[in-house]
C-alpha positions in Angstrom: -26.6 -55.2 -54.4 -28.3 -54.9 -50.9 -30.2 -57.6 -49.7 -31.3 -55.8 -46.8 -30.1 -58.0 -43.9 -32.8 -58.0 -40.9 -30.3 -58.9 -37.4 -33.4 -59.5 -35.8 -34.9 -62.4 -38.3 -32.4 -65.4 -38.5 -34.7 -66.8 -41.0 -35.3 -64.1 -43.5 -31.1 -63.8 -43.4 -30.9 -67.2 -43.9 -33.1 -67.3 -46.9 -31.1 -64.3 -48.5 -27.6 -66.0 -47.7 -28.6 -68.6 -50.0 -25.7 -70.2 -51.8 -27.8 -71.2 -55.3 -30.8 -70.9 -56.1 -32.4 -74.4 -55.4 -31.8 -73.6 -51.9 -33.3 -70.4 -51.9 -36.9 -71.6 -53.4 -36.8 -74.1 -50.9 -35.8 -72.0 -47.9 -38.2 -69.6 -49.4 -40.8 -71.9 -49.5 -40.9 -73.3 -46.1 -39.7 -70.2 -44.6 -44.0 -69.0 -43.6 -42.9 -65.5 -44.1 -45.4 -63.1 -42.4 -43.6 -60.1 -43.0 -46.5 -58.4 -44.8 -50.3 -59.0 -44.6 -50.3 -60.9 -48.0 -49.5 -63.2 -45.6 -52.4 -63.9 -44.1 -54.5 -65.1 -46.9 -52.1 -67.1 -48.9 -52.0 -70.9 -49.7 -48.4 -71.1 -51.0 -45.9 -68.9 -51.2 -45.2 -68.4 -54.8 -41.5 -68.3 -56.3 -41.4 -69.0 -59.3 -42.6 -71.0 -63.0 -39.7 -72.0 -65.4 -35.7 -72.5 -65.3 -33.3 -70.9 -63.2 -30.6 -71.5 -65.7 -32.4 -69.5 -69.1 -30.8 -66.1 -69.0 -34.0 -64.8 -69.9 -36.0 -63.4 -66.6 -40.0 -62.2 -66.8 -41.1 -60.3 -63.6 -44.4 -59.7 -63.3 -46.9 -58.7 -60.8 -48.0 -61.1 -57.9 -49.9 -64.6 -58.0 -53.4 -64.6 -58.7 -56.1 -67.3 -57.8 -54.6 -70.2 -59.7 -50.6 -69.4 -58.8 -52.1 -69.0 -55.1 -53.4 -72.6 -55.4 -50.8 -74.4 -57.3 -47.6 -72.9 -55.9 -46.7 -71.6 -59.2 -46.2 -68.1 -61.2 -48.6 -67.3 -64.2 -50.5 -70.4 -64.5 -53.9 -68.8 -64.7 -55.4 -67.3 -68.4 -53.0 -64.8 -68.1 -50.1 -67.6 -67.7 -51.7 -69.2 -70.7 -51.6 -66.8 -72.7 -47.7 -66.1 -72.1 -47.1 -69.4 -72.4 -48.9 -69.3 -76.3 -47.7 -66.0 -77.1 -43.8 -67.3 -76.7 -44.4 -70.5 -78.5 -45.0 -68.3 -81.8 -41.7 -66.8 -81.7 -40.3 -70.4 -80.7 -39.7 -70.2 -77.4 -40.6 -72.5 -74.5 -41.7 -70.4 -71.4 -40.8 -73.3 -68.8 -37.4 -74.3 -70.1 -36.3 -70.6 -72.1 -36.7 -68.1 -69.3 -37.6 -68.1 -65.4 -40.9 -66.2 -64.8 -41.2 -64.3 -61.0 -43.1 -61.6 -59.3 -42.8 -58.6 -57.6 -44.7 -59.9 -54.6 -44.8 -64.0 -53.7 -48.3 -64.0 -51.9 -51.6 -63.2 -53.6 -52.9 -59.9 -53.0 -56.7 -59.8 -52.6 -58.9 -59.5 -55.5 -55.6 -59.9 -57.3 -55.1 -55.8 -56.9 -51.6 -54.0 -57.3 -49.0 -55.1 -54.3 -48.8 -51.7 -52.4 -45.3 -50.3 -51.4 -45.1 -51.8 -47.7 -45.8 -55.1 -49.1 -43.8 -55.1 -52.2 -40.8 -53.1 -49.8 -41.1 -56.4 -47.7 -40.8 -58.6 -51.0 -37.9 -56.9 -52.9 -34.9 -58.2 -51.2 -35.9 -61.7 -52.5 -36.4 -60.4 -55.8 -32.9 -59.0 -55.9 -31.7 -62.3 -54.8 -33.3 -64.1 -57.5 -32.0 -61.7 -60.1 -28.3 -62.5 -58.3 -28.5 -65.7 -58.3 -30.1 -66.3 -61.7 -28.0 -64.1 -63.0 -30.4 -63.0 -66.4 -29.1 -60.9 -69.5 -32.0 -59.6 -70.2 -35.3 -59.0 -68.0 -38.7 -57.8 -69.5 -40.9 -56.2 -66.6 -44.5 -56.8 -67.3 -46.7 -54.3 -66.8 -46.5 -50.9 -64.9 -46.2 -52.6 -61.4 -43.0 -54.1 -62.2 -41.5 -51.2 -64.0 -42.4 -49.2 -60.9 -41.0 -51.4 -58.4 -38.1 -52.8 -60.3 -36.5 -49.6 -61.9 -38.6 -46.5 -59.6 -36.0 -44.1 -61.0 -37.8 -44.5 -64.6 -40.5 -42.1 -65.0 -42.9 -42.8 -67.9 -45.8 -41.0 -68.7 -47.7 -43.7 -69.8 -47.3 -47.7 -70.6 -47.9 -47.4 -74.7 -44.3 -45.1 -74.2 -42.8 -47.6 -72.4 -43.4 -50.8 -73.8 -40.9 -52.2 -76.1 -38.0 -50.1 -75.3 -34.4 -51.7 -74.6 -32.4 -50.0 -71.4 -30.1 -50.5 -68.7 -30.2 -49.7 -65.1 -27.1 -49.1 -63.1 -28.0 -51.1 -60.4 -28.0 -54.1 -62.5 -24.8 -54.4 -64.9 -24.9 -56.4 -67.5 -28.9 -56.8 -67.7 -30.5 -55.7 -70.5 -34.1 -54.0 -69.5 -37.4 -54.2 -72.0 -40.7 -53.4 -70.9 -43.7 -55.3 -72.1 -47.5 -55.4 -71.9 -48.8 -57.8 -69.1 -50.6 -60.3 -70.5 -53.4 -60.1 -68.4 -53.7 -56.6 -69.8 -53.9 -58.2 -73.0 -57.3 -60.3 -72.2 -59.1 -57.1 -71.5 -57.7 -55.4 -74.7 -56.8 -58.2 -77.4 -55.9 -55.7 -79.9 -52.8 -55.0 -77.9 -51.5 -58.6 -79.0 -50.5 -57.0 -82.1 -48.0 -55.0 -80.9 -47.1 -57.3 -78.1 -45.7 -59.7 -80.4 -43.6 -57.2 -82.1 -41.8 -56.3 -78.5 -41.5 -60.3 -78.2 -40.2 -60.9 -81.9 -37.8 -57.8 -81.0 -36.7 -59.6 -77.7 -36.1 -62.8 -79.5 -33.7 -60.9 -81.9 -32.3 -59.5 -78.7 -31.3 -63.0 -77.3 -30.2 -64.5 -80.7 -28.0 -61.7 -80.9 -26.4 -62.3 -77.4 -26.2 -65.9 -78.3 -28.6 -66.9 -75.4 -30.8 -69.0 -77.5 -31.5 -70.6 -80.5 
């Protein structure tokens, strides 16, 4: 998998030739990317929420508002209701699964990542899913599908959602797609079926022996 070396920018190559991946968040962290113009109206630069050991992995979107201020991924409403949603199939968000973004700075008025900034953001993505190392990823919304597998056309998210595949570029990783659940606050009757995908990738873990 291509990280995309720069041999002009020590510190991005330094970032991506992390050895785990404590010492990517912090190199990550500190580095002050400006690569895009996300840049330029962040407060942190947001990695991650959860545990780099679950083999579990959700990618979503970018930070919002509250992820902008605290330095952390989904812990707005949206992060909230992730958070409750998992805890009725009986999993723990923070210690079952690691939860990232396609982008790490907050795009304004929390709209979509565009391509140049989420082209500048995908080596690091790449490196998390390396170093993490997940048997099964669930892409949240249409951004992430997009960005994550662009070789997957779908015609719409209500055909996508739910679905178990596998993507070449990542063996070994199992692929579901899932509503986001911000997505979910605008359109509550989507929970309904959300929690079947969920209950669906529980079964998928239990049946790979990931978790209890």
């Amino acid at each position: 998998m291509s990280h995309q070396f720069d041999l002009f920018d020590d510190g991005r190559n330094e970032i991506l030739s992390s050895p785990d991946y404590g010492v990517f968040r912090d190199r990550l962290v500190s580095s002050g990317c400006m690569r895009c113009p996300l840049s330029e109206g962040r407060t942190h630069i947001v990695v991650d929420r959860g545990n780099p050991e679950a083999r579990l992995m959700f990618i979503g979107e970018g930070p919002g508002e509250n992820e902008d201020r605290e330095g952390l991924a989904f812990v707005g409403r949206a992060g909230k209701l992730m958070d409750a949603l998992m805890a009725e199939i009986g999993l723990d968000t923070n210690r079952d699964s690691l939860i990232v973004n396609v982008v790490k700075c907050r795009p304004p008025q929390n709209r979509a990542p565009r391509e140049e900034e989420a082209g500048e953001c995908l080596p690091y993505l790449k490196k998390q899913i390396e170093l993490v190392r997940p048997r099964l990823i669930a892409l949240l919304g249409a951004t992430a599908l997009k960005y994550i597998v662009p070789r997957r056309e779908v015609s719409s998210m209500e055909q996508a959602v739910g679905k178990i595949f596998k993507c070449p570029e990542y063996p070994g990783v199992d692929f579901m797609v899932l509503y986001h659940p911000a997505y979910l606050l605008y359109d509550p009757r989507k929970k309904r079926v959300m929690m079947e995908h969920l209950e669906l990738l529980k079964s998928l873990l239990l049946e790979k022996g990931i978790t209890a």
